[in-house]
Structures are given as C-alpha cells and as structure tokens.
C-alpha positions as CSV (number, residue, x, y, z in Angstrom):
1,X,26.3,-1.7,-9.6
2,X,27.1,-1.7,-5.9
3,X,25.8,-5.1,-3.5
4,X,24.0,-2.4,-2.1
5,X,22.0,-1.2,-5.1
6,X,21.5,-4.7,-6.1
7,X,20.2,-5.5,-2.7
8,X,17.5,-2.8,-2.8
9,X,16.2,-3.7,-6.1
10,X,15.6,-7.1,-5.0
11,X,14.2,-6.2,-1.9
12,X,11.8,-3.5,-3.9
13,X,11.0,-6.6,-6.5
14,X,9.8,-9.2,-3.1
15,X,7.6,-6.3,-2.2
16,X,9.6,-4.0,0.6
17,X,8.6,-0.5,0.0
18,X,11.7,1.8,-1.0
19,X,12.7,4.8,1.1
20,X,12.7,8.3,-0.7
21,X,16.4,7.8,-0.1
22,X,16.7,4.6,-1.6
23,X,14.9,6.1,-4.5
24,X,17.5,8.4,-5.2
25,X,20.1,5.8,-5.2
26,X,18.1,3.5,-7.6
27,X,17.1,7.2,-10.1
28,X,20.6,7.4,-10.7
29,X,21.7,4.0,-11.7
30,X,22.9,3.2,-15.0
31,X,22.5,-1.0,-14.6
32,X,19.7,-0.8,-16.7
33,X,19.5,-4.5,-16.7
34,X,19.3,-5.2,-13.4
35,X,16.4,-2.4,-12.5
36,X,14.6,-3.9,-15.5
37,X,14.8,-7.5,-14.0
38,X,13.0,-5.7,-10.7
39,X,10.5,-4.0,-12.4
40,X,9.4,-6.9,-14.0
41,X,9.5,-9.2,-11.0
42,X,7.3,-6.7,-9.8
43,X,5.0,-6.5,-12.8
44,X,4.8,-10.0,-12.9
45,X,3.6,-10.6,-9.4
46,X,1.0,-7.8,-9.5
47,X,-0.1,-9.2,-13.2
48,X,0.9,-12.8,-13.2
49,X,-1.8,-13.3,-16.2
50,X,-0.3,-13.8,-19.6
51,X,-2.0,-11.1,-21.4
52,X,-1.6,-7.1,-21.2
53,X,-3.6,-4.6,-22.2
54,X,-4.8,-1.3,-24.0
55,X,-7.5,0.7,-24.7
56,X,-9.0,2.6,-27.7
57,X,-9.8,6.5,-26.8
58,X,-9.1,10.0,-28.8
59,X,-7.4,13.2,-27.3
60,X,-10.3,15.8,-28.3
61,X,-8.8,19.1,-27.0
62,X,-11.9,21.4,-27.2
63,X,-10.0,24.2,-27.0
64,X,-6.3,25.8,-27.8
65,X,-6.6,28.9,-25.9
66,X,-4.7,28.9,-22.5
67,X,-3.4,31.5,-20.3
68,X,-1.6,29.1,-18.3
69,X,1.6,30.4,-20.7
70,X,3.6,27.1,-20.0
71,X,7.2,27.2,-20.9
72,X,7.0,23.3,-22.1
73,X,4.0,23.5,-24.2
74,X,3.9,24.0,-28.3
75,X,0.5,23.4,-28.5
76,X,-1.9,26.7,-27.0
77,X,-1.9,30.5,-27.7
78,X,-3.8,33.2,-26.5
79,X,-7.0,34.3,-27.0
80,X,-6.6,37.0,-29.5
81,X,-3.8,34.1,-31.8
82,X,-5.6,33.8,-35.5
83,X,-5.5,30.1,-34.2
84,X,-7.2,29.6,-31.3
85,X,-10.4,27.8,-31.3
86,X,-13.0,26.1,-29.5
87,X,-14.6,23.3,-30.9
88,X,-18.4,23.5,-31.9
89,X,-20.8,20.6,-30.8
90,X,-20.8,19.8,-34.3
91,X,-17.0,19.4,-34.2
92,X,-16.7,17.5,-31.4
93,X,-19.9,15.2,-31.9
94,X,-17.9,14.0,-35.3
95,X,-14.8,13.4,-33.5
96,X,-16.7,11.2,-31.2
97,X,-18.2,9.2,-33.8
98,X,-15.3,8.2,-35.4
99,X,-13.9,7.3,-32.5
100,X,-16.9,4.8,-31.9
101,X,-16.6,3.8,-35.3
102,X,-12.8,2.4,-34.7
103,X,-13.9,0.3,-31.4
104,X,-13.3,3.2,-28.8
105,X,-15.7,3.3,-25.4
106,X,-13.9,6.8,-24.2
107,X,-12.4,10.0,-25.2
108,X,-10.1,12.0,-23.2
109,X,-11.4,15.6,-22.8
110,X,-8.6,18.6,-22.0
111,X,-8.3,22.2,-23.7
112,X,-6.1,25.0,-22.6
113,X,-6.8,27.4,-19.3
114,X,-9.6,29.8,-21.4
115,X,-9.8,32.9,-19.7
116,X,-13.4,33.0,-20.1
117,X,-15.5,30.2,-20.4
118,X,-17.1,29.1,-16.8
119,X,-18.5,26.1,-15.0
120,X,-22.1,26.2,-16.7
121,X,-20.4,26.4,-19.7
122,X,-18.3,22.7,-19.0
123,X,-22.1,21.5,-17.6
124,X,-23.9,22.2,-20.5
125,X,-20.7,20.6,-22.7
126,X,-20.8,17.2,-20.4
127,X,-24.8,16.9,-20.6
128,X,-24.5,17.3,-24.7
129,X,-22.4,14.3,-24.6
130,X,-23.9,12.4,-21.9
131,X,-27.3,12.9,-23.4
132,X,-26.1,12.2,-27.3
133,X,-23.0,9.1,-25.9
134,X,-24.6,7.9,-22.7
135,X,-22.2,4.7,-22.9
136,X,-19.3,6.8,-23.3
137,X,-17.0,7.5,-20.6
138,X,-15.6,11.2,-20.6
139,X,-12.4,11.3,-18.7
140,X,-11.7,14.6,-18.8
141,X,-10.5,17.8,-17.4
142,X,-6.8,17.6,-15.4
143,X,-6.2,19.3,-12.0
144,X,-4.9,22.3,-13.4
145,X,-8.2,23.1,-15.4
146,X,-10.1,22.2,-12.5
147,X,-8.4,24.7,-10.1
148,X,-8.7,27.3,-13.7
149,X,-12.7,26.8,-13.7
150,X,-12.9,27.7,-10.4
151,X,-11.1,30.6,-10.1
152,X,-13.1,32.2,-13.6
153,X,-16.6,30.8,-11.9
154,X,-15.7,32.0,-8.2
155,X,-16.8,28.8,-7.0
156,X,-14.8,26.2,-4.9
157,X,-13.2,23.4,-6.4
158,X,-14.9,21.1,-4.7
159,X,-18.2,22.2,-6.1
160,X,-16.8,22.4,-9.4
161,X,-15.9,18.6,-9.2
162,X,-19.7,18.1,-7.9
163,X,-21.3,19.8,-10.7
164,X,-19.0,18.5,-13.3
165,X,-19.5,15.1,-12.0
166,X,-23.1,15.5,-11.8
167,X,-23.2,16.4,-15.7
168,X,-21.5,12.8,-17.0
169,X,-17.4,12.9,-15.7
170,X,-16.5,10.0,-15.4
171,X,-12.9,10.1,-14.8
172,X,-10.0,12.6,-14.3
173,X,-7.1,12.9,-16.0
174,X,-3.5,13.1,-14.1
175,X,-2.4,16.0,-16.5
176,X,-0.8,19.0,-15.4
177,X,1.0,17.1,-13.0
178,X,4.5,17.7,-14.7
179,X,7.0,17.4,-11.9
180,X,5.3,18.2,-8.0
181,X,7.9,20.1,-6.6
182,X,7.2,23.8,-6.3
183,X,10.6,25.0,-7.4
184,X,10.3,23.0,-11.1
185,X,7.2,24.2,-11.0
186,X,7.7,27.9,-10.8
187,X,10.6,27.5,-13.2
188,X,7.9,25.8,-16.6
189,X,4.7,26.5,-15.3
190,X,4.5,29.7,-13.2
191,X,0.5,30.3,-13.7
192,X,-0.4,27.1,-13.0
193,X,-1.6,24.8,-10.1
194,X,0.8,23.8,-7.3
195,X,1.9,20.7,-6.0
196,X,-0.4,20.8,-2.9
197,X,-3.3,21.7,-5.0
198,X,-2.7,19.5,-7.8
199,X,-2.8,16.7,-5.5
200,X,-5.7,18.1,-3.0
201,X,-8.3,18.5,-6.5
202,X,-6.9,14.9,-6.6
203,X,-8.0,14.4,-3.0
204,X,-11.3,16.3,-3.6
205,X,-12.5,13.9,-6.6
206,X,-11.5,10.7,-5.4
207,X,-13.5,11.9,-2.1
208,X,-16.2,11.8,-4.2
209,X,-15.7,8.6,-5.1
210,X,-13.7,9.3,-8.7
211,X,-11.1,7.8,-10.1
212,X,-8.1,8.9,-12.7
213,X,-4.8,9.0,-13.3
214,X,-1.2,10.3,-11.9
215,X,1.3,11.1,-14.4
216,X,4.9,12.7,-14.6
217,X,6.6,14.6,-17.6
218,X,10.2,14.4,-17.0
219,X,13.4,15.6,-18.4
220,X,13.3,19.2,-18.4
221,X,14.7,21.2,-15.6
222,X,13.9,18.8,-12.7
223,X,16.9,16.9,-10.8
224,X,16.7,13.0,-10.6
225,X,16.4,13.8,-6.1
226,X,12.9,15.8,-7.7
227,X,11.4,12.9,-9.8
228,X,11.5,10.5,-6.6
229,X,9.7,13.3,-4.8
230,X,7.1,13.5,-7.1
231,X,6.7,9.9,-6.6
232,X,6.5,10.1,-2.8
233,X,3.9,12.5,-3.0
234,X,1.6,10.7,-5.4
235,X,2.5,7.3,-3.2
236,X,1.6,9.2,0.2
237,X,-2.0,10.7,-1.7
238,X,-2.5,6.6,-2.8
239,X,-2.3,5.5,0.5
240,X,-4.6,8.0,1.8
241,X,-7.2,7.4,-1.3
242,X,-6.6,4.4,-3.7
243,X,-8.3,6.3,-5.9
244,X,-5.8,6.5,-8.9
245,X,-6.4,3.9,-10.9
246,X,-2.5,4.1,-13.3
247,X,0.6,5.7,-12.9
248,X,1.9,7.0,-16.9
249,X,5.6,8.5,-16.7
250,X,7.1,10.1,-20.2
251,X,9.5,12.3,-21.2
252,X,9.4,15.8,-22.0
253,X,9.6,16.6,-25.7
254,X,11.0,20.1,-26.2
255,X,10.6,21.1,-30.1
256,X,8.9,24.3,-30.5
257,X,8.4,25.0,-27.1
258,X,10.8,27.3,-24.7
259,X,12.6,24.8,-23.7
260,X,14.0,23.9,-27.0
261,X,17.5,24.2,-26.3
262,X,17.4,21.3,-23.4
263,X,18.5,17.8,-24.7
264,X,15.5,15.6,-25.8
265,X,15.6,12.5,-23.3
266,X,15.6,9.0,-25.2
267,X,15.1,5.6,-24.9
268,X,17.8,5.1,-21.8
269,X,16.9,7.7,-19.2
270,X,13.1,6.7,-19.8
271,X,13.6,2.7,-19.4
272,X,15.0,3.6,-16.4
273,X,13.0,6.1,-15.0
274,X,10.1,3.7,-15.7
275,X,11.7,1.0,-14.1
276,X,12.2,2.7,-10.9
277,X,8.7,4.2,-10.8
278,X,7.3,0.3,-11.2
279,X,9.4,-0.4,-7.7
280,X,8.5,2.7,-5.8
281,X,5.4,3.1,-6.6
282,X,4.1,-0.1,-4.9
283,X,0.5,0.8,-4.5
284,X,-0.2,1.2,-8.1
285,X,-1.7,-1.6,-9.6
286,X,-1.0,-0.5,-13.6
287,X,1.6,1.3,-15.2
288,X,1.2,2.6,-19.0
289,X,4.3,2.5,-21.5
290,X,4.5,5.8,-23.2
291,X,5.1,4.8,-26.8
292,X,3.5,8.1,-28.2
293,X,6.7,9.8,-27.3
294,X,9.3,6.6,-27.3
295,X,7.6,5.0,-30.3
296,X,6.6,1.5,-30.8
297,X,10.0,-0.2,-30.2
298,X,10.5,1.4,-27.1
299,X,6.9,1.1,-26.3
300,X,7.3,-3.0,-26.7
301,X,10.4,-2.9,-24.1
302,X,8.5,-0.8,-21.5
303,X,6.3,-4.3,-21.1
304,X,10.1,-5.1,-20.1
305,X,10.5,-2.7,-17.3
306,X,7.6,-2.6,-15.2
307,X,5.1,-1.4,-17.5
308,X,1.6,-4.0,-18.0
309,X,-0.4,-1.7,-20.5
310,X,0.3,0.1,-23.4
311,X,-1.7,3.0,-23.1
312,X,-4.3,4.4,-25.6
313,X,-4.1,3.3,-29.6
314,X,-5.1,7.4,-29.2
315,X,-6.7,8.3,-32.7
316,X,-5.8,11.7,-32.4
317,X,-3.3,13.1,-30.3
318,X,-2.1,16.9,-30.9
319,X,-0.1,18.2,-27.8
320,X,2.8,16.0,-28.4
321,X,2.5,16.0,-32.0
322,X,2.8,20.0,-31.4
323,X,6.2,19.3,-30.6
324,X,7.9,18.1,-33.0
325,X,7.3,13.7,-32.0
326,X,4.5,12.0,-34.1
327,X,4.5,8.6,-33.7
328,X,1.2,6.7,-34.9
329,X,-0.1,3.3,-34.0
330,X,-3.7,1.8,-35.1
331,X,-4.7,-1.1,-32.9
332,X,-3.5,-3.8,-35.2
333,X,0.1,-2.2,-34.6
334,X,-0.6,-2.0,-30.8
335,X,-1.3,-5.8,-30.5
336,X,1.4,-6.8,-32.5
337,X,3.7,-5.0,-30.5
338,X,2.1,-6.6,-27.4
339,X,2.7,-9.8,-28.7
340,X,6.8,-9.1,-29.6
341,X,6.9,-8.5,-25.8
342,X,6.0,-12.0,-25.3
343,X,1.9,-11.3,-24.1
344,X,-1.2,-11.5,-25.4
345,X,-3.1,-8.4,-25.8
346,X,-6.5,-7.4,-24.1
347,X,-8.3,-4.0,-24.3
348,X,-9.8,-2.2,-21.8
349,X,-11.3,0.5,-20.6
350,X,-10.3,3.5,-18.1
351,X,-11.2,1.4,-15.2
352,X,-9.0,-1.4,-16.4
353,X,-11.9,-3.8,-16.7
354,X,-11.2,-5.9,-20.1
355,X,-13.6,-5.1,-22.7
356,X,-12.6,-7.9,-25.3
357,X,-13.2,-11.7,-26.0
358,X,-10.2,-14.0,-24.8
359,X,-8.5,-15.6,-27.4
C-alpha cells in the first residue's frame, strides 16, 4: 500500500472527511489490514463505550407479489404465480406474537410492488397493528414501495408518507436502495425508483421528522468508482437531514435470481467495502455488520472493520434465504459472537436507544 493510501486512511480515521476521489483510491485497496485499523479508529472514537449492540425484530413480508421484476431478486412473482400471497391479519397478528414472545419490540414490514392494493389499504393494515401492538414500532415500507403506493393511489408521495405516518409508521426502511447510480440501476432494476427519488422519499419522511435507514447491495454489476458514489449521495442527503439513523452495506447474493451467473462476493471484498464505508461515511453514527449474508464468523470480524452493531437476531428472514444463503442466529448466538469480538453486547431498538439491563 502506497504512503499515500496510508496517509488518507489515517487522515479519514482522525476525522478529515474523504474526497469522492480519495474514495475511489481507498475502494480498491487490497491492505485489508490497514483499512481495518481505520475503520476501527473510527468506530472507536464515535463508540468509545465497551459494549455493542443488536436488536430483536422479524422480516414479515406481507406480500410476494411485485411488479417491480428485479433482475436480483429470488424472492416475488407476479400476480397470477400459484404462489403469491398476501398475508391475512390473522397471519400476520401470529407472526407478531411470536416475535414478542422471543424479546422483540419491532418488526420490519416490506412486501413486493402489488399492482393493486392502494394507500387506504396500507392505512387500515398500520391502524390494525397500532391498535392490537401499540408498543410496537413498525418500520416499514422502503422508498421504492413508497414511490409504488403512490403511483397505484394517484396521490403524491408526500401525502402518502403523511397518511402512512399518521396510521402508526414509525420508521423507514433504506431498502430498494441497491446501488444510486442510474446506469446500475436501469441495468437490475429497470421498474423501479431512481436514485433522485429514492433519496427525495428519503428527503420527504425525514422532513416530517422520520427516521430510517440507508443501505447498499453490492457486488453485482456496479464498478467500485459507483459504490463510492452511492456513498456521496447518501453522505450529501445526511448533511442536509441527519435523519438516517444507520448505514447497513451487504453483498449481493445471486442464487436463483438473473444474475446467477455473476460471482458470489465473500468475506474479502465485503470487509473491505465495509471498512471504507466506516471512513467515508463520517456522519453516520452506527453501522450494522451483515452477518445474514457473511454468517456469524464474518459477522464477529465486521465489529473489526468499522461496524458497532450487529444488526437484527431477525426471526424470520425470507428474501435472502430466497437466494440460496440461510444463515441463522438466535440471540444467545448473537451475544456470543459479540463477545469473541472483544465487547459486551447490548440490545436496542430502531432508534439505537438500549433496551436492556447493563451487566
């Protein structure tokens, strides 16, 4: 690795914020060691507190059926498929109460783009479980679906955010983000939501005074010059907004999808991806390790390289799992692997507020 390289990743790791072109540098270096000692000087002055943390939620997808026709996805079909579905109350009340009955406070609510269910339709679904959960927080409903309600209810997405918010949101999911360049964009997801309205919907609920995620899905078709301008964009809407509350980077998983013939991405590409997102992105406060598609002993070295949460013990999870990659943790496994990394674990909720006694 060059003086040069070096230099910037100890710059980064005191605090200077990288340039989009020093970001490109730093996306293609293969000193994995030394990234990893900036991302965690970085990590470590953000969270200097010996503990890190997860949370308990469940993935209910409510529905299968999506006319977004993504080239990356295993998971939906189309509305005439033998298996599409969408979940009755009944359904999804019982997935709820199993995820209370393991410890969790929140699920995370997303379905496929359904080419005919409408906005009072997602009011009446939020009210059910508001009314039924009212301690529950429902974070729910990516970009993608946002801009997808509105067009089916010819309402602006604005007022869709509004009235979804006024039946019990609580939080918004960064999915659907993929990569945010337009030219990757066309390529695996032609139907759905561009870069400038992925990130205004963004712009629209945090207005509002929401919070959510960002996210990336990487290692697919994107160049490593298109990751660091996804991360410029989602920097430049932080600075305007503070209103994402984590950054969660993982790798794209390609079994059964359209894509199968690209390379799956391991262990290497995605410690140092991570790594580089944990200097760049220098107005995020938390950054989740995704161990769902790494697995644990991956997960446990992400604490390594800039990440200070381990995401979701995530009871049910069936997009990735779709794909071919099914790793499982319950929360027993989660802590223990917290605690190989050297930390004590805490849980949380979506907001990052801890939710458990200190030990």
């Amino acid at each position: 690795m060059s003086s040069i390289l070096r230099r910037l990743v100890d710059e980064a790791a005191a605090g200077r914020r990288l340039t989009p072109a020093e970001g490109r540098d730093l996306i293609g270096c293969d000193e994995l060691p030394v990234l990893a000692a900036g991302a965690d000087a970085v990590c470590r002055r953000k969270h200097p507190e010996p503990y890190r943390t997860y949370n308990v939620d469940r993935n209910i997808n409510y529905t299968n059926v999506c006319v977004g026709r993504c080239r990356f996805c295993a998971f939906s079909c189309t509305a005439d498929a033998p298996q599409g579905y969408v979940l009755s109350t009944d359904d999804l009340f019982a997935k709820i109460d199993e995820t209370l009955a393991l410890g969790g406070d929140q699920i995370l609510l997303q379905g496929g783009l359904h080419p005919t269910l409408t906005l009072p339709w997602y009011e009446e679904l939020l009210r059910a479980i508001r009314q039924r959960y009212p301690q529950l927080n429902i974070h729910g409903f990516g970009p993608p679906e946002i801009e997808h309600i509105a067009e089916v209810s010819n309402c602006p997405t604005l007022e869709v955010l509004q009235r979804l918010r006024a039946a019990g949101l609580g939080s918004l999911p960064g999915g659907g983000a993929e990569i945010l360049v337009d030219r990757v964009r066309r390529e695996i997801s032609p139907h759905k939501a561009r870069t400038d309205r992925w990130l205004d919907i963004c712009r629209q609920w945090h207005g509002l005074g929401g919070r959510g995620s960002a996210t990336m899905m990487f290692g697919h078709v994107e160049t490593p010059a298109d990751r660091v301008e996804h991360l410029e964009r989602i920097r430049q809407l932080q600075d305007e907004t503070g209103g994402f509350t984590a950054f969660i980077p993982w790798t794209f998983q390609p079994g059964n999808t359209q894509l199968s013939h690209l390379p799956k991405h391991g262990a290497f590409d995605y410690l140092r991806t991570l790594a580089v997102c944990r200097l760049y992105l220098d107005n995020f406060d938390n950054i989740q390790a995704s161990w769902v598609t790494q697995g644990l002993a991956v997960g446990l070295l992400a604490l390594r390289f800039g990440a200070n949460d381990m995401g979701s013990v995530m009871i049910e999870e069936n997009v990735v799992a779709a794909a071919g990659t099914r790793f499982r943790a319950d929360e027993a496994e989660i802590r223990r692997a917290i605690e190989l990394a050297g930390y004590r674990p805490r849980r949380r909720d979506v907001f990052y507020r801890l939710r458990d006694e200190s030990r």
